[in-house]
C-alpha positions, -999 to +999 in steps of 0.1 A: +478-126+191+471-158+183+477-174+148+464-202+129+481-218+104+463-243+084+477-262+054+464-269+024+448-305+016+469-332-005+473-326-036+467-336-070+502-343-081+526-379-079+548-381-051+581-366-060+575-338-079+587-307-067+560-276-068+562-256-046+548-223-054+535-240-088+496-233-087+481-272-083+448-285-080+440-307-046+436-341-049+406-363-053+401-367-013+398-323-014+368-326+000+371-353+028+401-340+036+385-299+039+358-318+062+381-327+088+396-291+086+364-279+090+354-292+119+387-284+131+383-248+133+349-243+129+340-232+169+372-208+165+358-171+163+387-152+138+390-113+135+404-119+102+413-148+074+444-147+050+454-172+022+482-173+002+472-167-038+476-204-049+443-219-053+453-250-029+450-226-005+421-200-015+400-233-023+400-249+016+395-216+029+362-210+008+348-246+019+359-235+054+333-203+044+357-178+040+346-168+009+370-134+006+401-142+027+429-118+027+450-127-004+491-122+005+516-132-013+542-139+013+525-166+024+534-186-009+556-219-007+594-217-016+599-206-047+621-233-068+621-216-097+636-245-126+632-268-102+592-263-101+567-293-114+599-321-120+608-346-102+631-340-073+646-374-094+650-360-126+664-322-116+698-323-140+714-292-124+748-285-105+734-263-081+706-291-066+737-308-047+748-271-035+709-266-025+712-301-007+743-296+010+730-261+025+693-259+015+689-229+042+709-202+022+711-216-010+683-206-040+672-234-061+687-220-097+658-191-103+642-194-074+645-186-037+665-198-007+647-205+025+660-177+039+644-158+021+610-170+024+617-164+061+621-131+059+592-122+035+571-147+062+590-125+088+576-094+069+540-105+068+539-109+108+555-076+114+526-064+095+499-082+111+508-078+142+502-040+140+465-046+138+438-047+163+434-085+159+432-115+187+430-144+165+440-149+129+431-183+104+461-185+075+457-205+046+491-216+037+516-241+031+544-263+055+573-244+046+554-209+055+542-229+090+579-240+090+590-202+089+564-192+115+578-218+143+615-205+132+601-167+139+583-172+169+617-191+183+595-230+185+628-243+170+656-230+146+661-237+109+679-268+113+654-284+133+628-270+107+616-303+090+616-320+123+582-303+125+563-327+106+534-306+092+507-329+073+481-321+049+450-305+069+467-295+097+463-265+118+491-255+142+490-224+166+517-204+169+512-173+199+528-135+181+543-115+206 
C-alpha cells in the first residue's frame, strides 16, 4: 500500500509560537498554497482519504474535493499541552529544558512526548493496513509525516527533523 502524506498549508499564526495540536486557521496564501497541492495530487486515483480533525487539515482536503475524508484523531500534531499557542520564547517552565535536552521521551508539561505520537501514528497504520486499499491521501501534519518515515524504517527518531517537511508537501511513504 502506498500512502500519501500531505501537510497542511501555512498557517495563520507569527513565527514562533508553538501550536501544535491547537486548532488554527491557514494563512492568507491558503488558497495559493491548496492550488499547488492540488495539482500535486490531482491525477492520483485514492481508495480512500483521511484527515486529521484540525481544520488546517479538513480545510485543504475539501479544496482538494474531498469533501468527507476520514476524520482520525491520531493523525493530530504533538500534543504540547501548556506549551500550546505561546511562544517557544516565552515558555516559563522547568520541564522545557528537560523537553529540549531529550525531546523524544519527554512530554511537554500536559501534553505528549514524541513517543507517543509515534505509537498512536503506529496504531493508525496497523489499522489501515488491514483494509483492501492500494493508495491512501492523509491530511496531516510534519510531525505525523515525521512518525510515518520513523515507522516505515526511512530514518530513526534522531534523524527525524532532518526530514524537512514544508507547508504543501506530499511525501510517499510505501506500508508493508
Amino acid at each position: 500500500m502506498v500512502i500519501t502524506l500531505i501537510r497542511h498549508t501555512s498557517v495563520a499564526l507569527a513565527a514562533g509560537i508553538c501550536y501544535g495540536k491547537s486548532d488554527v486557521d491557514t494563512s492568507p496564501s491558503f488558497e495559493k498554497e491548496a492550488q499547488q497541492v492540488l495539482s500535486g495530487i490531482q491525477h492520483i486515483p485514492f481508495d480512500a482519504v483521511y484527515s486529521s480533525p484540525l481544520s488546517r487539515c479538513r480545510k485543504l482536503a475539501c479544496y482538494c474535493g474531498f469533501t468527507e475524508p476520514i476524520i482520525d484523531e491520531r493523525l493530530m500534531e504533538l500534543n504540547f499541552g501548556d506549551w500550546e499557542m505561546k511562544a517557544w520564547t516565552e515558555i516559563e517552565d522547568p520541564q522545557l529544558q528537560h523537553w529540549f535536552d531529550n525531546w523524544i521521551d519527554e512530554s511537554p508539561t500536559g501534553g505528549e512526548s514524541f513517543t507517543s505520537m509515534i505509537n498512536r501514528v503506529e496504531e493508525f497504520l496497523i489499522e489501515l493496513k488491514k483494509l483492501p486499499f492500494e493508495h491512501v491521501a492523509i491530511f496531516t501534519h510534519a510531525g505525523v509525516i515525521r512518525s510515518v518515515g520513523i515507522i516505515t524504517k526511512r530514518f530513526n527518531a534522531l534523524k527525524s527533523f532532518d526530514l524537512k517537511v514544508d507547508y504543501g508537501e506530499s511525501i510517499d511513504f510505501i506500508l508493508q
